[in-house]
C-alpha positions as CSV (number, residue, x, y, z in Angstrom):
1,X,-16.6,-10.0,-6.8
2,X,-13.6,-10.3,-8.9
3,X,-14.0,-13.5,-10.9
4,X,-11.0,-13.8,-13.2
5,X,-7.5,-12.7,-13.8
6,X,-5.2,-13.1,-17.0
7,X,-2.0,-11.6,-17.3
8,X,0.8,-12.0,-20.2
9,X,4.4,-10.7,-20.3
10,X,4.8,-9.3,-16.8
11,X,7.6,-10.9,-14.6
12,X,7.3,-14.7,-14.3
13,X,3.1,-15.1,-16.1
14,X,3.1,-15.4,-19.2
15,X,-0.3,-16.4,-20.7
16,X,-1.1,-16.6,-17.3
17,X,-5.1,-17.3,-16.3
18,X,-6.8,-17.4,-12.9
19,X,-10.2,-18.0,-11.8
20,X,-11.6,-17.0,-8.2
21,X,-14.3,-18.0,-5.8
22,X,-15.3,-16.2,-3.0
23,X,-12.2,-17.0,-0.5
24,X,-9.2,-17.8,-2.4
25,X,-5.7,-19.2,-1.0
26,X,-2.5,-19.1,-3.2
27,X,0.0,-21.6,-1.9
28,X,3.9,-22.5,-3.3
29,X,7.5,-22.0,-2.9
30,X,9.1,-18.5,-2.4
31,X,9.6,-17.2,-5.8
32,X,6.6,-19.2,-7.4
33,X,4.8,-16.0,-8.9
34,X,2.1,-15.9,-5.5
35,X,2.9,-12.4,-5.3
36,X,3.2,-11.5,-8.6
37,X,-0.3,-11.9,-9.1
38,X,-1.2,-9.3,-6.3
39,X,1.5,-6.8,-7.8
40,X,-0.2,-7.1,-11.1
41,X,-3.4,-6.2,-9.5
42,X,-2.0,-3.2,-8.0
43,X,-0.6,-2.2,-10.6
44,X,-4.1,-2.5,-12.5
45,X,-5.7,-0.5,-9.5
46,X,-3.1,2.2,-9.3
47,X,-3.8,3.0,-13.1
48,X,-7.6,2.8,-12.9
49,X,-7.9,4.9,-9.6
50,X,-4.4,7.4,-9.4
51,X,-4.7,9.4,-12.5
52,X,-1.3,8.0,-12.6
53,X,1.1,8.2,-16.0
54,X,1.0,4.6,-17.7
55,X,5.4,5.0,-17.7
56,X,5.1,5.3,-13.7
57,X,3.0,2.1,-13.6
58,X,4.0,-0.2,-15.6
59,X,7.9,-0.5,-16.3
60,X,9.8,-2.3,-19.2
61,X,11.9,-4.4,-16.8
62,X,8.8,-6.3,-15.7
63,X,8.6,-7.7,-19.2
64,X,9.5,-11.5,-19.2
65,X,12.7,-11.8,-19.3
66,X,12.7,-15.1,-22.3
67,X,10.3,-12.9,-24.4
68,X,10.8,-10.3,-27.3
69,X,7.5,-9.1,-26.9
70,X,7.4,-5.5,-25.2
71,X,3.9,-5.7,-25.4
72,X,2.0,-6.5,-22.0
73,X,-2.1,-7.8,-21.7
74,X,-4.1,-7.4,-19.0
75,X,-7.7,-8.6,-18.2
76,X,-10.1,-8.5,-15.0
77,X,-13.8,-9.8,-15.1
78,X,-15.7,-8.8,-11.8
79,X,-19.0,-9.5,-11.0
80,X,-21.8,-6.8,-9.6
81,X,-24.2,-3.9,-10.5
82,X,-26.5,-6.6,-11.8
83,X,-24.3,-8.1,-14.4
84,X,-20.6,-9.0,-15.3
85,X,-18.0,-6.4,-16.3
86,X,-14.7,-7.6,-18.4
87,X,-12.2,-4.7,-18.7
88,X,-8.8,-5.4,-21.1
89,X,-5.2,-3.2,-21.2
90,X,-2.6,-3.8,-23.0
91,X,0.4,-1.3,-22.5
92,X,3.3,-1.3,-25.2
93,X,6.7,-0.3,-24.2
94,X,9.0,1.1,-25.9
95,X,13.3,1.2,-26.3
96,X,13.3,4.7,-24.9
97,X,12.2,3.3,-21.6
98,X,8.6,5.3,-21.8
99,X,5.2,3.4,-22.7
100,X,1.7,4.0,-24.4
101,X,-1.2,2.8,-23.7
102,X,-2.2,0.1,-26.8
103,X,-6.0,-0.4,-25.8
104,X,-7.9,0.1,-23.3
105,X,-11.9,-1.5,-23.4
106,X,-14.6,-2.1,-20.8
107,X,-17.9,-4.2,-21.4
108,X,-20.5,-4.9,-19.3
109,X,-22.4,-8.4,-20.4
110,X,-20.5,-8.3,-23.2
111,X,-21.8,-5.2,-24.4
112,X,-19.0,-2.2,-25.1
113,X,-19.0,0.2,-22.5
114,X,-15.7,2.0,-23.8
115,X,-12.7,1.4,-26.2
116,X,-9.7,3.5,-26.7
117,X,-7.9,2.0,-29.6
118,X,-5.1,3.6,-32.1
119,X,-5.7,7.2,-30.8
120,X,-10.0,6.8,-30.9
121,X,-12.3,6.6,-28.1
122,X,-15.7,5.1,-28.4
123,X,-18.2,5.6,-25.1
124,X,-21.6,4.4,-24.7
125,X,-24.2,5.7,-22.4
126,X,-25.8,3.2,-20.2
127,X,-28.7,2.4,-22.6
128,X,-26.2,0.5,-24.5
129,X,-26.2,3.4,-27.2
130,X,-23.0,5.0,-28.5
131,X,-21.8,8.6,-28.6
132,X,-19.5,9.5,-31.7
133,X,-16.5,8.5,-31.3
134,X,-13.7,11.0,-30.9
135,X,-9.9,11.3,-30.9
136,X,-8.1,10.2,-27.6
137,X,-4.5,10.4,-27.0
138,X,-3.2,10.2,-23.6
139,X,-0.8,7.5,-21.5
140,X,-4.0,7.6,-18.4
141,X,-6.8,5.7,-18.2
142,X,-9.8,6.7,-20.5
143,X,-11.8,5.5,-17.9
144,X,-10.6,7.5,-14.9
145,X,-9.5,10.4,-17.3
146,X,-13.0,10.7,-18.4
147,X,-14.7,9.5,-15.6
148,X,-17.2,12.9,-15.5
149,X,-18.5,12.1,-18.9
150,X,-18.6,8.5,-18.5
151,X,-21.9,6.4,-18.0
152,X,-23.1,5.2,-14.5
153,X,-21.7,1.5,-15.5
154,X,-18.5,2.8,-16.0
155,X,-18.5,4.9,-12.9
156,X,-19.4,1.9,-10.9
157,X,-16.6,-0.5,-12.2
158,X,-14.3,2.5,-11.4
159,X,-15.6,2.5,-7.5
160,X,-15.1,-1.0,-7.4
161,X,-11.4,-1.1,-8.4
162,X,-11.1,1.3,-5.2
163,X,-12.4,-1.4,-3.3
164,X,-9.7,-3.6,-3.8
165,X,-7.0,-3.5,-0.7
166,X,-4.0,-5.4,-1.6
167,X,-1.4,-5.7,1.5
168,X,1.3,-7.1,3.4
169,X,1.1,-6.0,6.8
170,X,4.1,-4.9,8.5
171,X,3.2,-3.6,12.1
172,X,6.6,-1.4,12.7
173,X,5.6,0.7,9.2
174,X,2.7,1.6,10.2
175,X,2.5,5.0,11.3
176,X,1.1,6.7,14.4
177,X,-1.1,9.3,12.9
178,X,-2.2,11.0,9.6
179,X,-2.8,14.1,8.0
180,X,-5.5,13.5,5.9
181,X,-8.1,10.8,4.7
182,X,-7.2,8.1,2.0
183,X,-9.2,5.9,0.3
184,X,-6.6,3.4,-0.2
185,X,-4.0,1.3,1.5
186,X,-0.5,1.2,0.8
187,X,0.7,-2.1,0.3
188,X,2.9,-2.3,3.8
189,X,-0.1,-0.1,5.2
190,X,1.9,2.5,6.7
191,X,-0.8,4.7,5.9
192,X,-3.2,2.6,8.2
193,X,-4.3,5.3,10.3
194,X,-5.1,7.8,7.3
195,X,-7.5,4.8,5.6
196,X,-8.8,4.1,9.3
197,X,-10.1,8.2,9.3
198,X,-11.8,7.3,6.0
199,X,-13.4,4.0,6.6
200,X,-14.9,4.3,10.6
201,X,-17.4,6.7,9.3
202,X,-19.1,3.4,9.1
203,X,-20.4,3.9,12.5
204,X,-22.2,0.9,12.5
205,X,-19.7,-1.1,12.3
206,X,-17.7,0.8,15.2
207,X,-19.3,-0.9,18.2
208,X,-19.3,-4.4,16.8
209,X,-15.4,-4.2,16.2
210,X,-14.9,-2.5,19.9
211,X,-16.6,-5.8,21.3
212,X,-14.5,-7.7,19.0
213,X,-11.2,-5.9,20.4
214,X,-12.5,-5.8,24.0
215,X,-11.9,-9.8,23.4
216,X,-8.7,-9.8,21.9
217,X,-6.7,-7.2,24.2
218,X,-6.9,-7.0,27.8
219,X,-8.9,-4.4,29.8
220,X,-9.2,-2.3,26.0
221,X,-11.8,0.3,26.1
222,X,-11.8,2.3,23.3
223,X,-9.8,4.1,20.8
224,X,-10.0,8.1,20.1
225,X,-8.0,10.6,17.2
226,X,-6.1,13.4,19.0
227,X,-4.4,16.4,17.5
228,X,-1.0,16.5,17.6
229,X,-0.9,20.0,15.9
230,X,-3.7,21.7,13.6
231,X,-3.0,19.3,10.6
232,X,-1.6,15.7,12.1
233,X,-4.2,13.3,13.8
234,X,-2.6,10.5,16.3
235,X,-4.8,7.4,17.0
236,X,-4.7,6.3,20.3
237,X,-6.0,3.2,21.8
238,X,-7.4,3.5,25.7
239,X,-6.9,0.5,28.5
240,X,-7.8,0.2,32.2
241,X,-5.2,0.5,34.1
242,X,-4.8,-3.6,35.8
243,X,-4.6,-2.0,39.2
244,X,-6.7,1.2,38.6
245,X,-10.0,-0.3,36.6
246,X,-11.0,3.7,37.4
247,X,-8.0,5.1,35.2
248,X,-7.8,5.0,31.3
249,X,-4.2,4.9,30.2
250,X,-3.6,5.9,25.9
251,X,-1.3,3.9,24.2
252,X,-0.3,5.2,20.8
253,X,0.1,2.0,18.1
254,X,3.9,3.0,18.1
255,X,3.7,1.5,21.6
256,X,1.6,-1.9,21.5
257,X,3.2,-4.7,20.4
258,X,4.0,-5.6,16.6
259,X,1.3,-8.5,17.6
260,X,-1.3,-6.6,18.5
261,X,-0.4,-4.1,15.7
262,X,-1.2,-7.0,13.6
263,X,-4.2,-7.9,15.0
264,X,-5.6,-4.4,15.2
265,X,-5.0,-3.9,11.3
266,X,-6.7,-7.5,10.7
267,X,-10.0,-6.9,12.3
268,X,-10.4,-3.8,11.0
269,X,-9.7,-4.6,7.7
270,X,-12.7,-7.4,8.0
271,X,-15.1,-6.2,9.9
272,X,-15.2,-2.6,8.6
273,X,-15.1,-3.8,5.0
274,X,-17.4,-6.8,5.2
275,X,-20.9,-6.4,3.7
276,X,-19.5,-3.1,1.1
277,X,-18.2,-5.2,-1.8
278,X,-14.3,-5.4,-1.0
279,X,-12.1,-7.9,-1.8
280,X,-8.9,-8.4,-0.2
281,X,-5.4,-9.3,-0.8
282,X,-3.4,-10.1,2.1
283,X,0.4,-11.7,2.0
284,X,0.8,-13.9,4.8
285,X,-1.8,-12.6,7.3
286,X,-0.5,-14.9,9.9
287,X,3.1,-13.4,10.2
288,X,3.4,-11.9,13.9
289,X,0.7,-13.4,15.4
290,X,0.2,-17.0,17.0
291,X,-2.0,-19.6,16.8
292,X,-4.4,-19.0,19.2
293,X,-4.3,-15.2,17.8
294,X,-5.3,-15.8,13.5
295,X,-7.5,-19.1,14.0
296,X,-10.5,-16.9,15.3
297,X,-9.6,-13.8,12.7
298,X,-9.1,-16.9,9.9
299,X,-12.6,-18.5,11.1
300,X,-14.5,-15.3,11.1
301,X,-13.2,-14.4,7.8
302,X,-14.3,-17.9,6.3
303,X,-17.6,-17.0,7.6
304,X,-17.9,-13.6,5.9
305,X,-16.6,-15.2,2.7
306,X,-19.0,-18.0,2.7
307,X,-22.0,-15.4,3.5
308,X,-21.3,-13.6,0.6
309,X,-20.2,-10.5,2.7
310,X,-16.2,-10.5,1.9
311,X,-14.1,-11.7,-0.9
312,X,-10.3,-13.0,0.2
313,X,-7.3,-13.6,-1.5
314,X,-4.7,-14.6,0.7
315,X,-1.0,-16.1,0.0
316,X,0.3,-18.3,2.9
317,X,2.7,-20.9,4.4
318,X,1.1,-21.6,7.5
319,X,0.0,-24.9,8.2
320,X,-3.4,-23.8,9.7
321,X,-4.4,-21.8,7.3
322,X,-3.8,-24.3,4.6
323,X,-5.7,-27.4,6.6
324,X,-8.3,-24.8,7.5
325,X,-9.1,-23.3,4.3
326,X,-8.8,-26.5,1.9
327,X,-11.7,-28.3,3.4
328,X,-13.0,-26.5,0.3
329,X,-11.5,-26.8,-3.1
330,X,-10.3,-22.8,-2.9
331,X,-6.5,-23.4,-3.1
332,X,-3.9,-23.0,-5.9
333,X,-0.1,-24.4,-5.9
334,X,2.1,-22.3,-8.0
335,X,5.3,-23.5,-8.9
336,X,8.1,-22.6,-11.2
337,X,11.0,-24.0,-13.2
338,X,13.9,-21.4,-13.7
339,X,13.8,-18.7,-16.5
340,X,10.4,-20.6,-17.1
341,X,6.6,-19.6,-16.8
342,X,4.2,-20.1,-13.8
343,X,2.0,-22.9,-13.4
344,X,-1.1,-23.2,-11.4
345,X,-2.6,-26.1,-10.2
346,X,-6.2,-26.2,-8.1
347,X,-5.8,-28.2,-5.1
348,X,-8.2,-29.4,-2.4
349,X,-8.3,-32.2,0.3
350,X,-9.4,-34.3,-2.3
351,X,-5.6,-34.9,-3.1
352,X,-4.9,-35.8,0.8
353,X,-7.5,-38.8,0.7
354,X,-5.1,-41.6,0.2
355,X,-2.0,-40.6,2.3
356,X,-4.1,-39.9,5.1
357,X,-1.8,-36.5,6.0
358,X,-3.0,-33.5,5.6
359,X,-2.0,-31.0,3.1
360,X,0.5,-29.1,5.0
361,X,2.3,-32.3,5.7
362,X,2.3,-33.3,1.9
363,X,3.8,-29.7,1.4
364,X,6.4,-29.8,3.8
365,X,7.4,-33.5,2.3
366,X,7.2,-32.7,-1.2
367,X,5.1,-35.1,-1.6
368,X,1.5,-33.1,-3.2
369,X,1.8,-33.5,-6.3
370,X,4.1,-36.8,-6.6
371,X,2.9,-40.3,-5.2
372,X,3.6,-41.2,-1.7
């Protein structure tokens, strides 16, 4: 589980700390730094998982913008494989536009599992003992650049960053069909389809969420991958016909409804991720879809959270969500003066008690943080 965030010099957090618990929800104005926090940790993920360039991650113009400093800090402390890994980055940029990576260390119960620092590398093997150290100079990760030499612990932190799925769904980008397998999500998830081929090898899984669909869409039987040609897959979903319950009609995802789009991505996402160690990171989960529609999806997801099974980070401004989710003390108000750093505050019902309203209402009158 991931446990703690600090971020300094990117965008709008500056010496910027944040702990988490199991099921997390950020709430605040538009422009309050909510979604900064989810681009940082892409940004993190990209670099740890995409044998990506540290100049095509991380760009000089997300320095703060009151600060001289051109030197951004990065930590991330996550929970599992028995113990409690802390990983640190800090990327230096430079006038020329391009960037190095400063240091780069991993530790697992505070012992060293790698450190690349002024052009040195240091591993240890999982005994806690240390091979000689040896020069390293390269703008990629040391730990996904030498991920074949690296000890199991370090392997396993490096699987976990994969399971990490950031996103803001937006039903009309995501894309009919796919050419291949991927791993990850993109952020707007048009590559839904080609994640969905990866992940529904869980077969296990497959008939619980077909119930769960056969609930949520009308005479919905099941779904099946057709070629379109000898490299492109389409997903299709199959319905009853209303007047013909002997004739299956295919509906590509181009076809349903940005609705049911929605809700399609949403229940997959949970179901086939709960019980493997994923956390997600979804921006407004509730846009397209109605009440009646994200209460069950919201309640089922508390469930899995509370179980243990699922870890949720989720940014909102609907009023369900926040009354739902603040019966426990899981919710964060970020806000932000101009040209100024973001704040966070933990908030829970517990600030509702003596107005009697509930905390949507003290939101939408101003009125959370100042007496009524």
């Amino acid at each position: 589980m991931l446990k703690r965030i600090y971020i300094d010099n990117f965008r709008d957090l500056e010496n910027f700390e944040l702990n988490f618990d199991s099921i997390n929800l950020f709430l605040g104005g538009n422009g309050s730094g909510k979604s900064t926090v989810f681009e940082s940790l892409r940004k993190i993920q990209e670099f740890l998982t995409m044998y990506c360039d540290a100049g095509e991650v991380f760009h000089s113009s997300d320095c703060t913008r009151w600060q001289t400093s051109r030197l951004q800090r990065f930590e991330l402390e996550i929970s599992g494989n028995g113990g409690n890994y802390k990983y640190e980055l800090a990327i230096e940029h430079h006038i020329q536009h391009n960037c190095h990576v400063k240091y780069e260390r991993l530790y697992f119960n505070n012992n060293l599992l790698l450190k690349i620092d002024n052009g040195k590398c240091k591993l240890a093997r999982d005994d806690n003992s240390y091979l000689s150290e040896f020069p390293f100079s390269s703008s990629h990760s040391a730990i996904l650049f030498l991920l074949e030499s690296a000890s199991a612990k370090q392997k396993w932190f490096q699987e976990r960053m994969e399971r990490l799925i950031i996103v803001q769904a937006i039903p009309s980008f995501i894309e009919n069909g796919s050419r291949k397998e991927e791993v990850q999500l993109d952020y707007k998830m048009e590559n839904f389809v080609s994640w969905y081929r990866y992940i529904i090898h869980r077969k296990d899984k497959t008939s619980e969420l077909n119930n769960i669909f056969k609930t949520l869409f009308n005479n919905f039987v099941d779904f099946k991958f057709e070629y379109l040609n000898e490299e492109f897959l389409i997903l299709k979903l199959q319905f009853l016909a209303s007047e013909d319950k002997t004739k299956i009609i295919d509906y590509r995802l181009s076809e349903l409804s940005d609705g049911q789009k929605a809700l399609f991505a949403l229940y997959s996402l949970m179901y086939f991720t709960q019980s493997e160690d994923y956390t997600l990171c979804i921006d407004e989960p509730e846009n397209f879809l109605a009440l009646s529609e994200i209460q069950p999806w919201l309640i089922q997801l508390y469930d899995f959270c509370s179980e243990g099974k699922l870890q949720a980070l989720l940014i909102s401004h609907h009023p369900e969500l926040i009354n739902y989710l603040l019966a426990s003390p899981i919710g964060y108000w970020f806000e932000r003066q101009s040209n100024a750093p973001v704040r966070v505050k933990k908030i829970s019902n517990e600030v509702a008690k003596n107005t009697g309203l509930p905390i949507s209402e003290l939101i939408a009158r101003g009125w959370l943080y100042e007496p009524a």
